[in-house]
C-alpha positions in Angstrom: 0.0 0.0 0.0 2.8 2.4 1.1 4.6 1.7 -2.4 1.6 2.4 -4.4 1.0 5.8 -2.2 4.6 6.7 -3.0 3.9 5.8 -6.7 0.9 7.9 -7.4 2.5 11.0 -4.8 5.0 10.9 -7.7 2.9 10.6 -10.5 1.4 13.7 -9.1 4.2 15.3 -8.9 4.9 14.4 -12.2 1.6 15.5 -13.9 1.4 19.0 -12.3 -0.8 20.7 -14.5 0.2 24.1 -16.4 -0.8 27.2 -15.6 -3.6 27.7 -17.8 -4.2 31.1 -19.8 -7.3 32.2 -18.4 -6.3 31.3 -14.7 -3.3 33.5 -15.3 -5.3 36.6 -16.8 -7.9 36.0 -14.2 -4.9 36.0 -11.0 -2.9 39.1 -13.0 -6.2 41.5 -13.1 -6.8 40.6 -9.6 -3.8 41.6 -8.5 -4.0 44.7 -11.2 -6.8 46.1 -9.1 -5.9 45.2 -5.6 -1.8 46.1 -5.8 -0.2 46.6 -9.1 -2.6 50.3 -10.2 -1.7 52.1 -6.7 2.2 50.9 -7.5 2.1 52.7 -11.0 0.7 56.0 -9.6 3.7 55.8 -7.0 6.0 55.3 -9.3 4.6 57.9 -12.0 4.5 60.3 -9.3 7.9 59.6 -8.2 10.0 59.6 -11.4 14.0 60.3 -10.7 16.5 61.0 -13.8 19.0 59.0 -15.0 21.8 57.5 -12.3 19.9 58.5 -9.6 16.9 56.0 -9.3 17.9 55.8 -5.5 14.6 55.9 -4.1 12.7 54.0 -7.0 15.4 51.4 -6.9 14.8 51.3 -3.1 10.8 50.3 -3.2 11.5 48.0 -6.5 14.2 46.0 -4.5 11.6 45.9 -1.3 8.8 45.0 -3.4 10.8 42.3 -5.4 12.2 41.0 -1.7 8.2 40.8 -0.3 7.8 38.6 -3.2 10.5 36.3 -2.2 13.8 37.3 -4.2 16.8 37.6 -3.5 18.0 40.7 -3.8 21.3 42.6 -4.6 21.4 46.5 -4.9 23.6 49.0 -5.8 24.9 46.8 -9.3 26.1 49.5 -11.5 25.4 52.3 -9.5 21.6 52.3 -9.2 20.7 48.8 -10.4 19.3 45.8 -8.9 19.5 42.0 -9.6 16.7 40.0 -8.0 17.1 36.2 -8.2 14.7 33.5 -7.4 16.3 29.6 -7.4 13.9 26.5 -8.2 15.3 23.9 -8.9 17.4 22.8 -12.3 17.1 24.4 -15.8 17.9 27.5 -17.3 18.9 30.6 -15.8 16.5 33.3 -17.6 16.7 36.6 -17.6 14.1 39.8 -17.6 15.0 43.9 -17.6 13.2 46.7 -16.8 14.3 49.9 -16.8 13.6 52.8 -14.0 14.6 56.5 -15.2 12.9 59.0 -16.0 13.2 62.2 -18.2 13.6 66.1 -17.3 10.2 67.1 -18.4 7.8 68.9 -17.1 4.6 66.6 -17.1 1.4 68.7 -19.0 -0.2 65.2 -19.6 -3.7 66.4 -17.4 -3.6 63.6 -15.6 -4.8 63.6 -11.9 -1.6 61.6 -10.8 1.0 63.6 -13.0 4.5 64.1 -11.9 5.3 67.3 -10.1 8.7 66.5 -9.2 11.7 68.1 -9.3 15.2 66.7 -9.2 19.0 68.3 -9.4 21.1 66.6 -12.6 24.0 65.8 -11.3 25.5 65.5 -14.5 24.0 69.5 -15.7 23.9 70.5 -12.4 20.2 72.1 -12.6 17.1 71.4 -10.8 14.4 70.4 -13.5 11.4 68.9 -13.6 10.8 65.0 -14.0 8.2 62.8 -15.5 8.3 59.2 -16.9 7.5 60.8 -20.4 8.9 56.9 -21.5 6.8 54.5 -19.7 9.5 52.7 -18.0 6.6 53.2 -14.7 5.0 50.7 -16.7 7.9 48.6 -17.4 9.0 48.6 -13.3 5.1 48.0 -12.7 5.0 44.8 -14.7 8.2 43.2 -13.5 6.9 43.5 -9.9 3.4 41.9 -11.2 5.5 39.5 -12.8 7.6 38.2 -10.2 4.3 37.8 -7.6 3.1 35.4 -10.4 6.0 33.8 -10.9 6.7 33.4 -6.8 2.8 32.5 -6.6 3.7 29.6 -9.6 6.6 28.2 -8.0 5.4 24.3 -8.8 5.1 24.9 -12.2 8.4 26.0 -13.2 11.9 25.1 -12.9 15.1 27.0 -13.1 16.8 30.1 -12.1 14.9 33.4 -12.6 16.6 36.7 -12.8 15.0 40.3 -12.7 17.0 43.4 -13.1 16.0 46.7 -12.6 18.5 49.0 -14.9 19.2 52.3 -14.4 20.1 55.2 -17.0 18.4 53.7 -20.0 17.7 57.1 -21.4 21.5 57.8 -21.5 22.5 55.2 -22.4 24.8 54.4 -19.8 23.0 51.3 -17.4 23.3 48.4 -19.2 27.2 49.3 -20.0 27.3 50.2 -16.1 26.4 47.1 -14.7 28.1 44.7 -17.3 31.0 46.6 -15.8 30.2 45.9 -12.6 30.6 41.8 -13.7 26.9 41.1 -14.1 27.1 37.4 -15.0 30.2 37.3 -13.4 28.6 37.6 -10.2 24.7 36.0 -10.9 25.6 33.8 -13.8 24.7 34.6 -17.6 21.6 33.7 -18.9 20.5 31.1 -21.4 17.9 33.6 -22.3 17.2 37.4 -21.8 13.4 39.4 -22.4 12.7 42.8 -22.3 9.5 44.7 -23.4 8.9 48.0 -23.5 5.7 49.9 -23.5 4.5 51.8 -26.9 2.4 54.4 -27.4 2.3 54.1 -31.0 0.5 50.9 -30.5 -3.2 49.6 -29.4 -3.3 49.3 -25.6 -2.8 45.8 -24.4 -1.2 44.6 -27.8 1.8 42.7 -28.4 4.1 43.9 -30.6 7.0 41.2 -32.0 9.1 41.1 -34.4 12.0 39.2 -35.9 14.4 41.4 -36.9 15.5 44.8 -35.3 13.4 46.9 -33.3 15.6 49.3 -32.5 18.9 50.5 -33.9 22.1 51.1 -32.8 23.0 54.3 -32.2 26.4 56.0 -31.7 27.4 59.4 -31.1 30.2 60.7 -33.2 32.5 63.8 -33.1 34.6 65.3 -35.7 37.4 67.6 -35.1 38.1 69.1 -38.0 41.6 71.4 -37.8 42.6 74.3 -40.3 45.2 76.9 -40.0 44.0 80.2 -38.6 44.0 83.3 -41.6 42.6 86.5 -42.4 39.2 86.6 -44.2 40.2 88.4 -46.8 43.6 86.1 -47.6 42.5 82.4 -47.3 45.0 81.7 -49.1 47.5 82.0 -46.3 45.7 79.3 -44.4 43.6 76.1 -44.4 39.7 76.9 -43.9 38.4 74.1 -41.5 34.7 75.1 -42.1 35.3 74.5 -46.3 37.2 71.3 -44.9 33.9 70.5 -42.6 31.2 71.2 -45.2 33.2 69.0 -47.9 32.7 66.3 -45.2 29.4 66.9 -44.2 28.6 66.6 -48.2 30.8 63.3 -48.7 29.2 61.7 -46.1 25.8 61.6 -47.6 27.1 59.2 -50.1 27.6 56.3 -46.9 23.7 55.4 -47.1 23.0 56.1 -49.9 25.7 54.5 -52.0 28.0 52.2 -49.4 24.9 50.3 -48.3 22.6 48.2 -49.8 19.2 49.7 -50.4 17.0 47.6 -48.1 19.6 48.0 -45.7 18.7 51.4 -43.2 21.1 53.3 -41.9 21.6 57.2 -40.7 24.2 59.6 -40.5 23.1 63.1 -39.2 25.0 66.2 -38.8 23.8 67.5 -36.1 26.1 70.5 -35.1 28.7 72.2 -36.4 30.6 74.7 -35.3 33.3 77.3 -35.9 34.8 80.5 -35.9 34.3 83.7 -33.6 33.8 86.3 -36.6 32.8 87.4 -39.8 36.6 87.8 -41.7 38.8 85.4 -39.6 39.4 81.4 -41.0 39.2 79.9 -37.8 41.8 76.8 -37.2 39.5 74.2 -35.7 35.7 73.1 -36.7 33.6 70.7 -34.6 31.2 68.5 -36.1 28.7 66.3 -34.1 27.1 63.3 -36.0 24.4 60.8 -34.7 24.8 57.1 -36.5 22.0 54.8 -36.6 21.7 51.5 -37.9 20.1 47.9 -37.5 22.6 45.4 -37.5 26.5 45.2 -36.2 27.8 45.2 -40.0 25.7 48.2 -41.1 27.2 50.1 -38.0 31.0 48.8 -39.0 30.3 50.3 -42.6 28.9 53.6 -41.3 32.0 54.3 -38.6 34.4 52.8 -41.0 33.4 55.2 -43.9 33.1 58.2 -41.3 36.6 57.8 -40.6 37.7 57.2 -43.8 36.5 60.1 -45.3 37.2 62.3 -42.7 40.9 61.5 -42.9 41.1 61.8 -46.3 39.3 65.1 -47.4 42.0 66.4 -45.0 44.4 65.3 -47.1 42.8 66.4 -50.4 42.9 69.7 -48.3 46.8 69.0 -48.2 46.7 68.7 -44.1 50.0 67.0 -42.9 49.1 63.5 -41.6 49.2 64.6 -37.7 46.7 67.1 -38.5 44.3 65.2 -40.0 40.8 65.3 -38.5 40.2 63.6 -35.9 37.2 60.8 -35.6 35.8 60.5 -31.9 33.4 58.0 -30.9 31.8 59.1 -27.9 30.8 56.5 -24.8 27.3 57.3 -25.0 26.7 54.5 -27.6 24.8 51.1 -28.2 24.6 48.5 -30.6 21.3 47.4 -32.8 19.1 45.7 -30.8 18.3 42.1 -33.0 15.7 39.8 -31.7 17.0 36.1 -31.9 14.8 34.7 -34.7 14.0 31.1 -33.6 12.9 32.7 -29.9 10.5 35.3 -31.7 9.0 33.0 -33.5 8.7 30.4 -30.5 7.3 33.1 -28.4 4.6 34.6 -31.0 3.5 31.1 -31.5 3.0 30.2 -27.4 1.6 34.2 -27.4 -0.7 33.7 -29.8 -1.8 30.3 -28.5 -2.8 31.8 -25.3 -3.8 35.6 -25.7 -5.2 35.4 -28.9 -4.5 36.2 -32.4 -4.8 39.1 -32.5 -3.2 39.8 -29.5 0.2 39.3 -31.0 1.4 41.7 -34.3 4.3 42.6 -36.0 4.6 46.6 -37.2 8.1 47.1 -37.9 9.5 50.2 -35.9 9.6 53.4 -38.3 12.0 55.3 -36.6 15.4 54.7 -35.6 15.1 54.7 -31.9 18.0 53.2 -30.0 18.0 51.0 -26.6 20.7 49.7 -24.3 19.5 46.2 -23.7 22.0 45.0 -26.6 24.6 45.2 -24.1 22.9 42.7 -21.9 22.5 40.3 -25.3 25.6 41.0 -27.8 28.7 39.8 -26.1 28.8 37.5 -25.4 25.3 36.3 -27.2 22.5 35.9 -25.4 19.7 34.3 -27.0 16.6 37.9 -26.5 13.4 38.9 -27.8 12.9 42.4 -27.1 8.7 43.2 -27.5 6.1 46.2 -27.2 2.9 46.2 -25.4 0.4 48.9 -26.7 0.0 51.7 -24.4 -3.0 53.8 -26.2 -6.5 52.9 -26.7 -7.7 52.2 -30.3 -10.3 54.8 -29.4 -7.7 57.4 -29.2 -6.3 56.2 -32.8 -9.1 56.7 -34.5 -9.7 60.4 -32.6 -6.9 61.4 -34.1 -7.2 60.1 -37.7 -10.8 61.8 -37.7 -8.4 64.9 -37.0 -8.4 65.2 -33.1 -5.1 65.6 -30.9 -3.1 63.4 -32.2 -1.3 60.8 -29.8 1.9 62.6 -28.1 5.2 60.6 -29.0 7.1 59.0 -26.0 9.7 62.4 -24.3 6.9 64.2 -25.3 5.2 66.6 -22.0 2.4 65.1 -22.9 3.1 61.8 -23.0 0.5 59.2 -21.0 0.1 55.6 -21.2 -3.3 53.7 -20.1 -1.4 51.6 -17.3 -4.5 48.9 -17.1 -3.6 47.1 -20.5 -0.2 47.8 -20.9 0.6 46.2 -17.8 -1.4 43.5 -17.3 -0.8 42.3 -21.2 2.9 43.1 -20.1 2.9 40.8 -16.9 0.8 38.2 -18.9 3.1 37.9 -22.1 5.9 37.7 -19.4 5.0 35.3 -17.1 3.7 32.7 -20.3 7.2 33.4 -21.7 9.2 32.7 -18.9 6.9 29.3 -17.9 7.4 28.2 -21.5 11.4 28.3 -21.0 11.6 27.2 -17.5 8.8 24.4 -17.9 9.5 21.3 -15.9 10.6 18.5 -17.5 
């Protein structure tokens, strides 16, 4: 009798069932309205800038703790790793970002922003608001790890969640995979990140294969000339002629270096020289943003800046140590590329159990850049980087009879509808991260 007990006990164990779709939806809106909608007005209230999430980072790591993580603060400055062991299988990773941006907040909502913050990297106090959505983002990773906690014997593995600072600069990511991330919490077989969209239908999921978003890189040119009178250029070596050949020559990177299907921008942004009306000035600064969508696009694009750089100087006849000078700033990131095989894995299990039309793929028009590639691109890290629709369809179709039209993310009048967008965003998580860490 005792044998057969001991036989079915572990048959049982064995057979645990699933977490089904609707019992998941059903547990995430519960704990929408009874938790998750007073933590996004806190945290849309409460925005902080860029390296100095201190007190955001504070109730995200207490949060993540109540729900049984283990939890390590202060990675990369600001940033937190929260890690929940169960048992063998992969080690999987999810990233949410926390800053906000210095604007002041004109969305009219009841719960707007009216803080205040000193930059320390400006030095001036300015206003705050999460004009990006990353309140829904921070939202949905504490929704998801209460699910995931509450689900324990129904996955198995190692889960990771990190909450990453500085996103909007650029600078988080980098930060704490200097601070040896996997060094210190292992590297993950697989990473996710979503972020929230208001260019798409609230509650949607929006996947895609390839890129959706570039790379971007911040370039400077210095550009040096030899100081002469206005009126006798010949007695010097005009860098603002020198700059504008430049400027000209590298037009002809996209549009003739790579293939046509293949996007890529180069931007002059600034330039700048001189002091007066009849003096050749002897240095010129250009400032360039790059963008692309894939690491060999972005070799072409910073390859051909240099090289033409370099060489109109010496069409100008500049000796070789006063060439111009090609500097590629710190405040860079690669193209962020979903892994194919785990987009198309994951729109097949999303469409399975949200629905068809729950799941789309709009390719990203702009060239927007994020820096979760630095998570994913070395080494390689198997990622699927999604959207979750932010804006109802009603507000759409206001807008394409001629009403306001929606505001752009950074924009003061940015606003998200958090119900949706983070309960779809919690929902598409947690059924992602049970379909990689199933038991065996």
């Amino acid at each position: 009798m005792r044998k057969l007990l001991t036989s079915l006990v572990g048959l049982s164990m064995m057979t645990t069932p699933a977490l089904s779709a609707d019992s998941l939806r059903q547990a995430v809106a519960k704990d929408y309205d009874s938790y998750l909608s007073d933590l996004f007005v806190y945290f849309h209230k409460n925005p902080e800038l860029s390296l100095q999430e201190h007190n955001t980072a504070a109730r995200l790591a207490k949060e993540l703790k109540a729900a049984g993580f283990e939890v390590t603060t202060g990675v990369g400055g600001t940033g937190l790793v929260a890690m929940m062991k169960n048992g063998p299988g992969p080690l999987v990773m999810m990233r949410a970002d926390m800053d906000g941006l210095p604007v002041e907040e004109k969305s009219g909502l009841d719960y707007a922003s009216k803080a205040t913050q000193k930059d320390i990297i400006s030095g001036n106090v300015v206003p705050v608001m999460h004009a990006c959505g990353h309140d829904v983002h921070i939202t949905s990773l504490v929704g998801t790890a209460r699910r995931m906690a509450a689900a324990k014997d129904k996955w198995s593995g190692t889960l990771m969640l990190i909450g990453q600072p500085a996103e909007e600069r650029v600078m988080g990511a980098k930060a704490m995979m200097e601070d040896n991330l996997w060094k210190r919490f292992g590297k993950p077989d697989y990473a996710l990140a979503f972020h929230v969209s208001s260019g798409d239908e609230a509650g949607v999921i929006n996947l895609s294969e390839g890129a959706p978003y570039a790379g971007a890189d911040t370039v400077d040119i210095i550009v040096h000339g030899v100081g002469a009178h206005g009126a006798a250029p010949h007695a010097g070596k005009d860098p603002v002629l020198l700059g504008s050949q430049i400027v000209v020559a590298l037009q002809a990177l996209v549009s003739r270096e790579l293939p046509p299907r293949d996007p890529g921008v180069v931007t002059v942004g600034s330039f700048h020289s001189g002091t007066k009306h009849n003096i050749i000035s002897d240095k010129a600064h250009l400032q360039l943003t790059v963008r692309n969508t894939s690491l060999e696009t972005r070799k072409t694009l910073l390859d051909g800046i240099k090289r033409i750089a370099e060489n109109m100087g010496r069409v100008a006849g500049l000796p070789e140590d006063k060439l111009p000078e090609v500097i590629i700033s710190q405040e860079t990131t690669p193209p962020t590329v979903n892994n194919a095989e785990l987009a198309r894995r994951l729109r097949g299990l999303w469409q399975s159990k949200m629905g068809e039309a729950a799941v789309v793929d709009i390719p990203t028009k702009g060239m927007g850049a994020e820096d979760f590639p630095y998570f994913t691109t070395d080494p390689a890290i198997p990622s699927v980087y999604f959207a979750v629709g932010g804006t109802p369809k009603a507000d759409f179709e206001r807008a394409k009879a001629g009403g306001a039209p929606v505001p752009s993310h950074h924009s003061p009048l940015f606003k998200i509808t958090p119900e949706p967008a983070v309960k779809s965003g919690v929902e598409a998580t947690v059924l992602a991260l049970m379909d990689l860490m199933a038991k065996k």
